[in-house]
C-alpha positions in Angstrom: 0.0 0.0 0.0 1.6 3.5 -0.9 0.9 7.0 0.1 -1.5 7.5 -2.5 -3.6 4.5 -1.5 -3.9 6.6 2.0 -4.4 9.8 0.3 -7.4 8.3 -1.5 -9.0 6.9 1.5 -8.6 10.7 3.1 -10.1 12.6 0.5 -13.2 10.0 0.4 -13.1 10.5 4.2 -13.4 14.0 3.7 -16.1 14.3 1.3 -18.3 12.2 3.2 -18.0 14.4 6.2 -19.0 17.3 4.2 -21.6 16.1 2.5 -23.1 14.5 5.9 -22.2 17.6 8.3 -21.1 20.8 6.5 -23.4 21.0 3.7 -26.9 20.0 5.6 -26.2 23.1 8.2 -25.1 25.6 5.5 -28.6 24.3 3.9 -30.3 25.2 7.5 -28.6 28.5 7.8 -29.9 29.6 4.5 -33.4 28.2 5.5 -33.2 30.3 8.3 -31.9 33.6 6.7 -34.9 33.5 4.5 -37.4 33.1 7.2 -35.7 36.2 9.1 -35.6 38.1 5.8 -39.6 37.4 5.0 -40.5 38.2 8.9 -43.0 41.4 9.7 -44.9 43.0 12.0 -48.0 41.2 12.9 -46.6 37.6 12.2 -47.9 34.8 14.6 -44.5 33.0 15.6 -43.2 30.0 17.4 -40.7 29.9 19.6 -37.8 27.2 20.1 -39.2 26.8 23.9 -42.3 26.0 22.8 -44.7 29.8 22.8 -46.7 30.8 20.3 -46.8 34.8 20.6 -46.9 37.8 17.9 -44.5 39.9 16.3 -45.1 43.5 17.4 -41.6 45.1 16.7 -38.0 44.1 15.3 -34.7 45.4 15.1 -31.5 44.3 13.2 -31.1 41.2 15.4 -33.8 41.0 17.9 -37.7 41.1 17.8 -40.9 41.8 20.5 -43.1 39.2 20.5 -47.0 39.5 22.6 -47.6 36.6 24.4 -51.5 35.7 25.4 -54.4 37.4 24.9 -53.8 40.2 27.5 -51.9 42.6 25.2 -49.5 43.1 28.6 -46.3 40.2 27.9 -43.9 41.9 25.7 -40.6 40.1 25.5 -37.8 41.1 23.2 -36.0 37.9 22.2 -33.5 37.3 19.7 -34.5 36.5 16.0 -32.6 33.1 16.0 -35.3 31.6 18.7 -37.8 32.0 16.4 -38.5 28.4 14.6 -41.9 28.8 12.5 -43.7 31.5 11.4 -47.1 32.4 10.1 -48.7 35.0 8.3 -51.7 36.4 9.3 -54.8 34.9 7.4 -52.3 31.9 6.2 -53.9 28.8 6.4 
C-alpha cells in the first residue's frame, strides 16, 4: 500500500463528512436567513421553547413578540429563537 492509497481513502473520508455535516447546516442556515428576511410585523410566531406569541416590533437582530391574549407580555428575544412563522390569514 503506498501513500497514495492513503491519500485516496482521506479525501473519500473527507467528502463524506462534508456532505453529511457541513453542507446539511449551510442548507439550514440559508433556510433560516430567508425566514428572518420574510419576517413582519403582525406575524404569529413559534418559539424554540415551545410559545406561540406575535410579532409586534424588530430590530436588526432582535424582535418583541406578545404573548396571550392580555396585550400586557412583551418580550424582546432574539431572531434566531424564532423556529416557525405564520402569516396572518395563512392557512
Amino acid at each position: 500500500m503506498g501513500a497514495g492509497f492513503w491519500v485516496f481513502y482521506i479525501v473519500i473520508i473527507v467528502a463524506f463528512m462534508y456532505f453529511l455535516m457541513i453542507r446539511p447546516q449551510k442548507k439550514q442556515k440559508q433556510k433560516q436567513a430567508e425566514l428572518f428576511a420574510n419576517m413582519a410585523i403582525g406575524d404569529s410566531v413559534l418559539t424554540t421553547s415551545g410559545f406561540y406569541g406575535v410579532i409586534i416590533d424588530i430590530t436588526e437582530d432582535t424582535v418583541i413578540v406578545e404573548f396571550g391574549s392580555n396585550k400586557n407580555c412583551r418580550i424582546p428575544m432574539q431572531k434566531a429563537a424564532i423556529v416557525q412563522i405564520e402569516k396572518p390569514g395563512a392557512e
